[in-house]
Steps between C-alpha positions, in 0.01 A plus 500: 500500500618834406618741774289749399307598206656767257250776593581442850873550484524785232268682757776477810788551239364834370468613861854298559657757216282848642618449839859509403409810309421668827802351653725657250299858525548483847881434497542741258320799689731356816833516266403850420438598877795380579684707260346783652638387799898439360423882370402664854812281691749735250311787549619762829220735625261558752483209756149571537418465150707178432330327729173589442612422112592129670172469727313544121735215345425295768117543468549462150676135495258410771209546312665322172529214748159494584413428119186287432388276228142436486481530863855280560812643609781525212748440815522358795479729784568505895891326402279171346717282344500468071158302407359401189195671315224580732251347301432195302738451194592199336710242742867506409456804261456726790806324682713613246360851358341665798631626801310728767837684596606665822584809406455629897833323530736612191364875599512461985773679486378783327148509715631432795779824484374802716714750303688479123826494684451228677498344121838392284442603182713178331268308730181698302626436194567131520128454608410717126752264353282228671156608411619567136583143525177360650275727205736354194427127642110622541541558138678260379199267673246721407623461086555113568140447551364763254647400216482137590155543636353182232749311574406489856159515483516147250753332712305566847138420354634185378725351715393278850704589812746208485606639123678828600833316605478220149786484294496522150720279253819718548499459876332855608176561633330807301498697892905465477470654142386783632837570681668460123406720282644816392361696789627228755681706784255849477216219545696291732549803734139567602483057530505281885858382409361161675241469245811501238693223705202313488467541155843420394537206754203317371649524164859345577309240681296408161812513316672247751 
């Protein structure tokens, strides 16, 4: 029996693809607030000013933090570990492409700072450096499943649940080709690297 029917997995897909969309927005406002931020740590002036400039940042990436998706958070919140989507999508899929990201965490040090000189700015930039990693991963995942979206949608209505893991003829399952193709380590970034062990194991054990 099929895992699901087509119409019921291009429905979670779509949604899988839109709420990586607001992921990426999100990072992208927080990459340019904390830009502002790298600006106002060079800047000398009023004390007053710069830290009521700060207080503002920090409302600002709070807020961005507090992002929703149809009534889900986009990230975790209250220092929550990583978790996958918040709602249904596909088994295995959403393992490897979706990831509700702790973005309290990458950004404490920033919130919890009572004044912008208690802040490094090497330290600032290395968490831009980080988020402008997180949103090109988002991307990468978000592209994987758009312009593969048939692809998916075929291979989920039609296969049963002890399928995902079968090896083809060469040896590889079609999961593990997902991890080979010319997009491997952008996709591979935003992947559970133990779903990738898995994958790869259970292949070297078919070809032994």
């Amino acid at each position: 029996m099929p895992l699901k029917s087509r119409e019921q997995i291009e429905a979670p897909l779509q949604q899988g693809v839109s709420y990586l969309h607001v992921q990426g927005k999100a990072l992208d406002s927080v990459r340019d607030v904390l830009g502002q931020l790298e600006s106002l740590l060079e800047e000398s002036g009023s004390t007053t000013r710069r830290r009521k400039a700060f207080k503002s940042i920090q409302l600002d990436l709070i807020l961005l933090g507090d992002t929703k998706f149809n009534g889900h958070n986009a990230f975790t919140r209250n220092g929550g570990a990583e978790a996958g989507a918040p709602f249904y999508f596909p088994e295995g899929l959403g393992r490897i492409f979706l990831r509700q990201l702790n973005l309290g965490k990458l950004l404490a040090g920033i919130l919890e700072a009572e004044d912008p000189d208690d802040l490094i700015a090497e330290s600032v930039r290395h968490t831009t450096l980080n988020v402008h990693a997180l949103l090109g991963q988002i991307r990468a995942a978000a592209e994987e499943l758009e312009v593969n979206f048939q692809h998916y949608s075929e291979r989920f209505a039609s296969l049963t649940a002890g399928d995902l893991g079968e090896g083809t003829a060469g040896g590889r399952s079609w999961m593990g080709g997902l991890f080979r193709n010319r997009r491997a380590f952008e996709v591979q970034a935003n992947v559970d690297p133990s779903l990738i062990r898995v994958v790869r194991k259970s292949e070297q054990e078919d070809r032994n």
